[in-house]
Residue, then its C-alpha position, 0 to 999 in steps of 0.5 A: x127612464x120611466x119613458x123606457x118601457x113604453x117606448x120598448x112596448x111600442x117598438x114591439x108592437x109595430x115589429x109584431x104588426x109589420x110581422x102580422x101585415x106581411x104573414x109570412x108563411x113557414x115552408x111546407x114540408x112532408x115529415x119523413x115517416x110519410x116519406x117512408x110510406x111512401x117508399x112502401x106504397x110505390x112498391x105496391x102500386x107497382x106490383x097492383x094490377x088493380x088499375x089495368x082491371x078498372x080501366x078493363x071494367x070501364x071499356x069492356x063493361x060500358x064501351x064508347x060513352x058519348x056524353x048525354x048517351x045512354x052509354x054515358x048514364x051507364x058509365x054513371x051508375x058504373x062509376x059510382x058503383x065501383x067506388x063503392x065496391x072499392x071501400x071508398x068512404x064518401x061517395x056522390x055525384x054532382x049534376x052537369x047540364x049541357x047541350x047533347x049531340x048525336x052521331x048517327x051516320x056519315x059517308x062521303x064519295x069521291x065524285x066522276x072519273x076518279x069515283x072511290x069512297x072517302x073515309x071521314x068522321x063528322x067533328x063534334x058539333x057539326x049540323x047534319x046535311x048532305x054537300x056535293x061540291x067541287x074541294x078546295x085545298x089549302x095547306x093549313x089554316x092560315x091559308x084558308x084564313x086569308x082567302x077572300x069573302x065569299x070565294x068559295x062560294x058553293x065549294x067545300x074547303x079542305x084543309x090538309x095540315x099535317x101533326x107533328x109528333x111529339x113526346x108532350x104532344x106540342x103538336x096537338x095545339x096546332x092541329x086542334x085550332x084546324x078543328x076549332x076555327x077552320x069551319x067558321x073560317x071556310x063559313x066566312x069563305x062562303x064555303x058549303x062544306x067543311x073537310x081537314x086533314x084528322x089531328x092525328x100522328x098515324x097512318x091508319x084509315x081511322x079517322x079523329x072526331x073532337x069537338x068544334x065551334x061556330x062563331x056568333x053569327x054564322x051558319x053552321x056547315x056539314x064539317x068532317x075529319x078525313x082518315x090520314x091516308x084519305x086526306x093524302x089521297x084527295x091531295x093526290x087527287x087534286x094534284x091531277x089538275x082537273x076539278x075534283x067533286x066529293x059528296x058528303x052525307x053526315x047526319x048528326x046534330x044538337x037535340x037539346x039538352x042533357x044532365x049527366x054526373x061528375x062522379x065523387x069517391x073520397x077516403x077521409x083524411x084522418x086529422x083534416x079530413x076539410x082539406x082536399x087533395x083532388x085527383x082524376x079523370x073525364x068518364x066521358x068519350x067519344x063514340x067511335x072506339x071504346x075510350x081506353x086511352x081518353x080516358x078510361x085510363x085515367x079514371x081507372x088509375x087514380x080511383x086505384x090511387x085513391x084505393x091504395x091510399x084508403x087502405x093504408x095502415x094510417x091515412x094521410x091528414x087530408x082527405x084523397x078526393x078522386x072525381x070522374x068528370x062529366x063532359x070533358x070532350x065536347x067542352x070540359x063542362x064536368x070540370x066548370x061544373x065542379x068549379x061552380x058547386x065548390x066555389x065557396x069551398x075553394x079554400x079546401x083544396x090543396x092541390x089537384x092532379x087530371x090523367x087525360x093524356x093516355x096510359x104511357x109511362x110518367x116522365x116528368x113531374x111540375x107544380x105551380x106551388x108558390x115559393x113556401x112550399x117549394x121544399x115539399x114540391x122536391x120532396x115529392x119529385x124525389x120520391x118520384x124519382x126511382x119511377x124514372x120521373x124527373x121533376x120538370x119545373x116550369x114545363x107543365x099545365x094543369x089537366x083540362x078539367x082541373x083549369x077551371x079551378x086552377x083559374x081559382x087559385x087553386x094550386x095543381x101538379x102535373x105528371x107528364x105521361x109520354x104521349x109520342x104515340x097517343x095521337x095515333x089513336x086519340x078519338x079514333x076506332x082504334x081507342x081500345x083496350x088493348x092499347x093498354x100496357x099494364x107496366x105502364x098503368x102500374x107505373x101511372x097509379x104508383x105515381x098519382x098515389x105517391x103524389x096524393x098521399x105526400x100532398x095530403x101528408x104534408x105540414x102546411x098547405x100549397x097554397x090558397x085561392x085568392x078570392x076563395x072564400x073560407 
């Protein structure tokens, strides 16, 4: 009998190791009284016009922001002034280094019988040069992929895939590997020059620029967007069977290097201020419109989430973060940037939230948050749900600049904005603030602030980074 209680003592302590082994996590959920704030701050979200008037600042006040531009340092020192008129308690920025490329100028002419005026834009990236060559169409990439070595030598290969439009944008991913892959294709061709089709969803004579690459080991070509109307008229031209010569004159290229800033504004959590709930946009653009859409918006929207978050009688636990990223377009440089610096914070970070796709209304909600705090990823979508979000498990992706992170375990959310018309004017002159609905923003900083606040409220975390150090 004696042998009893150490028998007892055993068994306990191999159920208390088992039980410590396996650390099982209680369910993060959000107490109710944050959900009645909730409530509240929805509302004055909704009646704010605090996020029409920042993106209103942005492009009106700095207008295009190439990154490595003047323009872009403006948008800078703009950035971090803002969040310092908006009360926000921290705020800094980070160095991100990159390559700088310049536009200057760009043309093209439809050459002999038929000779008219192309409209075009230089992809990002592209070297300068002048091409006068005879076009060779191909209906999208795979066509050009299989021609031969060297079978276009001297000639100027044109890809005229058509975009698909779409409420998510599925179409985009397509259309965006013309850009990426097609020069190196048309290079390994023998191709002197480079021409597709814009990756856009509109018939206006506006160009898309966006950024391409040139595979290790070739050399880099003039490469342009054609206008979809112009990418319509060459194909019409071609059509009338006799050889059809363009001439194209970009002068753009890399010139060195540039240092701009990831911008940082934070209101401090009230009982864990460490821990972050990060939310924001890129602040960088393109040159040819005045970036209100991409993403001007989503600067504007989240630094008033963070604001109306700030103001609250009682702060959230968690500590809002909102960054305005360097260099999102031509490589997501501010988003990898952030990554490095905070590597040895990882374990800080809740969750993470990027706008960069438009300003139209918020329609469905996803997060990739694990099993023990899916109770409180419904909690959310509920409180989403009187903005006409339906929550979306499984149908989303964390925003390019949270990737590089998101690859470090850190757990991200979406809030799919609706997207049919936003590539009628992604990248193009005709980005412009008034393309800007201000219900639709509204909805935007009700969503992003409702989401923050409920994540930076919540009892218990959304999960770690699994090689995150504490």
């Amino acid at each position: 009998m004696r042998m009893m209680p150490l028998l007892l003592a055993l068994a306990l302590g191999s159920i208390c190791g088992v039980t410590h082994a396996q650390e099982v996590r209680r369910e993060t959920v959000i107490p109710a009284a944050a959900l009645d704030t909730a409530t509240q701050l929805r509302q004055t979200a909704l009646a704010s016009d605090l996020g029409y008037r920042i993106t209103e600042s942005l492009t009106t006040e700095i207008g295009p922001r190439l990154a490595g531009s003047e323009a872009d340092a403006r948008a800078v020192a703009w950035a971090k002034a803002k969040f310092e008129q908006l009360g926000y308690d921290k705020v800094w920025t980070e160095p991100v280094t990159f390559p700088k490329w310049e536009r200057r100028s760009e043309s093209a002419h439809v050459l002999g019988a038929n000779a008219q005026p192309l409209v075009l834009t230089a992809l990002g990236g592209s070297p300068g040069g002048t091409v006068e060559a005879e076009v060779v169409r191909f209906a999208d990439l795979a066509a050009l992929e299989a021609v031969a070595a060297g079978s276009l030598a001297g000639r100027i290969a044109f890809i005229d895939q058509k975009m698909e439009r779409a409420r998510d944008g599925s179409g985009y991913g397509a259309s965006s590997r013309v850009r990426s892959r097609g020069p190196s294709a048309a290079i390994r061709a023998g191709a002197a020059g480079y021409l597709m089709r814009s990756a856009g969803t509109d018939s206006h004579r506006m160009p898309h620029t966006g950024i391409t690459r040139f595979d290790d080991g070739l050399t880099p070509v003039p490469s342009a967007a054609l206008s979809v109307p112009d990418a319509d008229q060459l194909t019409r031209l071609l059509a009338l069977g006799h050889p059809i010569r363009v001439r194209m004159a970009l002068d753009c290229g890399w010139n060195g290097e540039a240092t701009s800033y990831n911008v940082i504004g934070e209101m401090t959590g009230s009982t864990l201020p460490d821990e972050v709930v990060l939310i924001g946009g890129h602040l960088d653009s393109w040159d040819a419109g005045t970036g209100a859409i991409d993403d001007a918006a989503g600067v504007g929207l989240t630094m008033a989430a963070g604001k109306l978050i700030g103001d609250l009688p009682t702060r959230p636990a968690r500590t809002i973060r909102v960054v305005a990223f360097a260099n999102e377009e031509q490589g997501l440089h501010g988003g990898i940037a952030y990554a490095k610096a905070h590597a040895d914070r990882i374990r800080q970070h809740q969750i993470a939230a990027e706008s960069d796709f438009g300003a139209g209304r918020i329609y469905g909600f996803d997060t990739s948050a694990p099993e023990h705090a899916k109770a409180a990823a419904a909690q959310i979508a509920q409180a989403l749900a009187p903005l006409g979000i339906a929550y979306t498990p499984g149908e989303g992706s964390p925003g390019p600049d949270i990737s590089p992170f998101a690859r470090d375990g850190v757990a991200w959310a979406n809030l799919r904005q609706d997207g049919t018309d936003y590539f009628d004017l992604h990248h193009t002159p005709d980005d412009t603030f008034d393309k800007i609905d201000p219900e639709a923003l509204a909805q935007n900083v009700a969503a992003y602030a409702v989401f923050a606040y409920l994540a930076a409220a919540a009892e218990g975390d959304f999960g770690r980074a699994a090689g995150g150090k504490d």
